[in-house]
Every structure is written in structure tokens, then in C-alpha cells.
N, C-alpha and C positions, 0 to 999 in steps of 0.2 A: 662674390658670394658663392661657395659650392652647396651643393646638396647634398644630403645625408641618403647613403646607399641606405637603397629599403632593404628592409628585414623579409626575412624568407618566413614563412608562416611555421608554427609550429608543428612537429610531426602528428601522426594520428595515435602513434602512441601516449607523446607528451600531452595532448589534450584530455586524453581517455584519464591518464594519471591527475591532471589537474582535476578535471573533474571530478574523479572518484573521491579527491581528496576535500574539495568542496563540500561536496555531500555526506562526506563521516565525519565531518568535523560538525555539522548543522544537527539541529535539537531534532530534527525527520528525521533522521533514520536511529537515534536514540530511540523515537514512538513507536515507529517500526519496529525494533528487535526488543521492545515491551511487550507489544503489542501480541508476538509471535510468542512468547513467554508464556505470558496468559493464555493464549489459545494453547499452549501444548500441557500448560498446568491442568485446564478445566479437561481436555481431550483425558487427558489422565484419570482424572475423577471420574469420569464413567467411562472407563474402561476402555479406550479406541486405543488401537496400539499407532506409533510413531511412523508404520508406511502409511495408515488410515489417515492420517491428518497432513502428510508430507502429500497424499493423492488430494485432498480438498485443498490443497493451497494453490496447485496448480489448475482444479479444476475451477474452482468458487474464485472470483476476483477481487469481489472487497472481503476486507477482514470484517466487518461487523455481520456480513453474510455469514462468515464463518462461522460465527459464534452462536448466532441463529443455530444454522444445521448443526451444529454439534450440539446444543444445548434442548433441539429438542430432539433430535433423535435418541443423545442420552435419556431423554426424559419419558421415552417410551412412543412418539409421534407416530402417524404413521409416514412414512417417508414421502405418499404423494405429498399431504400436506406441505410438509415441511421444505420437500421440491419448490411447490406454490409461495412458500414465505421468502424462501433465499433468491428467488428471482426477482419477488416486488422487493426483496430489499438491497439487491443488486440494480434494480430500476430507480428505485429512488435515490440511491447514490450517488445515482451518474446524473440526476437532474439537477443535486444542489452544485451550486456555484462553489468554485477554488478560492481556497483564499488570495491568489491572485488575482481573483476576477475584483471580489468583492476590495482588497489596497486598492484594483484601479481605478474603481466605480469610487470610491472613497475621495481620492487622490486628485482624480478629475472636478469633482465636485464644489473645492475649497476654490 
């Protein structure tokens, strides 16, 4: 009986490629470049020009923060405030569970 020479592991390129491919083919990153749509549609509607909202994507982390500070700074906020809401709602995002937590909790369950 021989054995089957082992396989050499895939390069760092070829993983990065799988990957990437992975993930544009999955309904995520469809939401994501919705998502980024809409934020750059409403940025539009009051007026923020496209380095103003390319600077909050990088700075702001969640998109639904985003749309807070844009929505109320276009609406006239004062911006500590509005500082104060994009933080609790940066806080509160990162406290809800991922949907892979909640498949495992699910999953374990049955």
C-alpha cells in the first residue's frame, strides 16, 4: 500500500484569491455596496461633498453610525450631540451578537 505525497499548501496569493472570491460571490457584500449607496445618496441630499463621507467611512465604523451623523448633522444637530449618538450607536453595535454567534447558539441547541 503506498501513500499519497502530501499536497503543499496553497500559496498566500491563491488563498487571498479564494477568498476574495468567496466573499463577492456571498449576498454580504451585495448589503455592503447597498448600503454604501445609500449612504452616499442621503450624504448627497444635504449637501456633504464625496471626500466628507469617503473621511466618515474611515473614521465612523459602523454604517448605521454613519447614517446617524449624516442625517443629523444634515438636519442641522449640533455636532457634540450628534458625536454623543454615533458613539452609543457604535457601542451598541458591537454589543449585538453576529449572526454567527446567534447559527451557533441555534445549532447547539437542537
Amino acid at each position: 500500500m503506498s501513500i499519497a505525497p502530501a499536497s503543499s499548501p496553497p500559496s498566500a496569493a491563491a488563498s487571498f484569491l479564494a477568498g476574495f472570491r468567496a466573499a463577492w460571490l456571498s449576498v454580504m457584500a451585495y448589503l455592503l455596496i447597498g448600503t454604501y449607496i445609500g449612504l452616499a445618496a442621503l450624504a448627497k441630499d444635504y449637501g456633504f461633498s464625496l471626500w466628507w463621507v469617503m473621511a466618515s467611512t474611515v473614521l465612523v465604523w459602523a454604517g448605521p453610525a454613519q447614517v446617524i451623523l449624516v442625517s443629523a448633522l444634515g438636519a442641522g444637530a449640533n455636532p457634540v450631540d450628534t458625536a454623543l449618538a454615533v458613539a452609543r450607536g457604535e457601542q451598541i453595535s458591537a454589543q449585538l451578537p453576529s449572526y454567527a454567534d446567534v447559527t451557533a447558539l441555534v445549532t447547539a441547541g437542537r
